[in-house]
Legacy VTK file of the C-alpha trace (Angstrom):
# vtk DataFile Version 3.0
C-alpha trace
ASCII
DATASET POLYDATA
POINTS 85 float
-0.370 14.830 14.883
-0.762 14.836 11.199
-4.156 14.647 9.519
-6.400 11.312 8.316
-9.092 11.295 5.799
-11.357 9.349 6.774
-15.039 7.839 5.557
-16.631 6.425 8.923
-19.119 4.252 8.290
-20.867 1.915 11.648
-22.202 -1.025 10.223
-22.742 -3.890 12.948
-23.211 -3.611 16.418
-21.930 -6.687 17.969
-23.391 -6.129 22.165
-22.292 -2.883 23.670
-19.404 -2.421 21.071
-20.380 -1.032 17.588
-18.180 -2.333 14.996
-16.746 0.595 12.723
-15.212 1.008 9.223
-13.230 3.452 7.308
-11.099 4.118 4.706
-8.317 6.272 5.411
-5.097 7.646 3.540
-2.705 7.972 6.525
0.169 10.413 6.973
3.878 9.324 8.578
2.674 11.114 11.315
-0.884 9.168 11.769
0.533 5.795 11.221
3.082 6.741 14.361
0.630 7.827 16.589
-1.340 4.854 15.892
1.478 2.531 16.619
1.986 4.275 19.567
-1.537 2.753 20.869
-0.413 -0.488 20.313
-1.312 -3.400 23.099
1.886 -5.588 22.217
0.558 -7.947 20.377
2.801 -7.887 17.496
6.323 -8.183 16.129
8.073 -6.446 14.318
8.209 -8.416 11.030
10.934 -6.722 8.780
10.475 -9.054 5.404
6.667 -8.683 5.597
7.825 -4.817 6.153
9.920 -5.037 2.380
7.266 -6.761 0.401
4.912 -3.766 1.606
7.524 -1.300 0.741
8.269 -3.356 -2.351
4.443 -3.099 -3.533
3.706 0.487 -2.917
6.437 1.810 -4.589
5.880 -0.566 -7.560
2.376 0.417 -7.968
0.696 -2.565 -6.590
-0.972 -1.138 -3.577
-4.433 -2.445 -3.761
-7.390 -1.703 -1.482
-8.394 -5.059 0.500
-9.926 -6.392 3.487
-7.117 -6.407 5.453
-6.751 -3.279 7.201
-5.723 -1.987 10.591
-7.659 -2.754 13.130
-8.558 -1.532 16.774
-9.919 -3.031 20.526
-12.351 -1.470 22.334
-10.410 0.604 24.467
-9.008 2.277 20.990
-5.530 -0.216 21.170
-4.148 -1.062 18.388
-4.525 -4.704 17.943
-3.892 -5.403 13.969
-1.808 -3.544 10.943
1.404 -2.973 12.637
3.847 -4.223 9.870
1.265 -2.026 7.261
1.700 0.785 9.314
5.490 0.694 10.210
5.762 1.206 6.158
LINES 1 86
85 0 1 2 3 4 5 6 7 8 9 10 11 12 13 14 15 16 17 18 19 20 21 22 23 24 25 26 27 28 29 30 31 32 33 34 35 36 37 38 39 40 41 42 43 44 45 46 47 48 49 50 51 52 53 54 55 56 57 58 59 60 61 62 63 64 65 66 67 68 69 70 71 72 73 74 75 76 77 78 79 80 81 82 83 84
């Protein structure tokens, strides 16, 4: 698997699950192995795919609230379309 850096930081704890947050910079590799956790939840959206694509090679990545995200048995349950880019 490729690498991740990666700034955890727990801030909630919401009953027997703490609630975690990072900011990574993902590799090809990363990205695919977190897809490959995925519950199913999501489908493959290829426009939503394009303006992604679109931005980041314009320039216009910007760092927002809307991330990736994760259940508690470590599926992945948000951030598909960001992370098939």
């Amino acid at each position: 698997m490729g690498t991740s850096t990666a700034v955890r930081v727990p801030v909630a704890t919401t009953g027997t699950c703490p609630l975690r947050v990072s900011y990574e910079y993902l590799t090809a590799d990363v990205a695919e192995a977190y897809l490959a956790t995925s519950a199913g939840n999501r489908s493959d959206k290829k426009h939503i795919q394009a303006n992604f694509e679109n931005d980041l090679r314009a320039g216009r990545h910007r760092l927002t609230h809307q991330g990736i995200a994760f259940d508690s048995n470590g599926h992945l349950v948000d951030g598909h379309n960001r992370l098939r880019v």
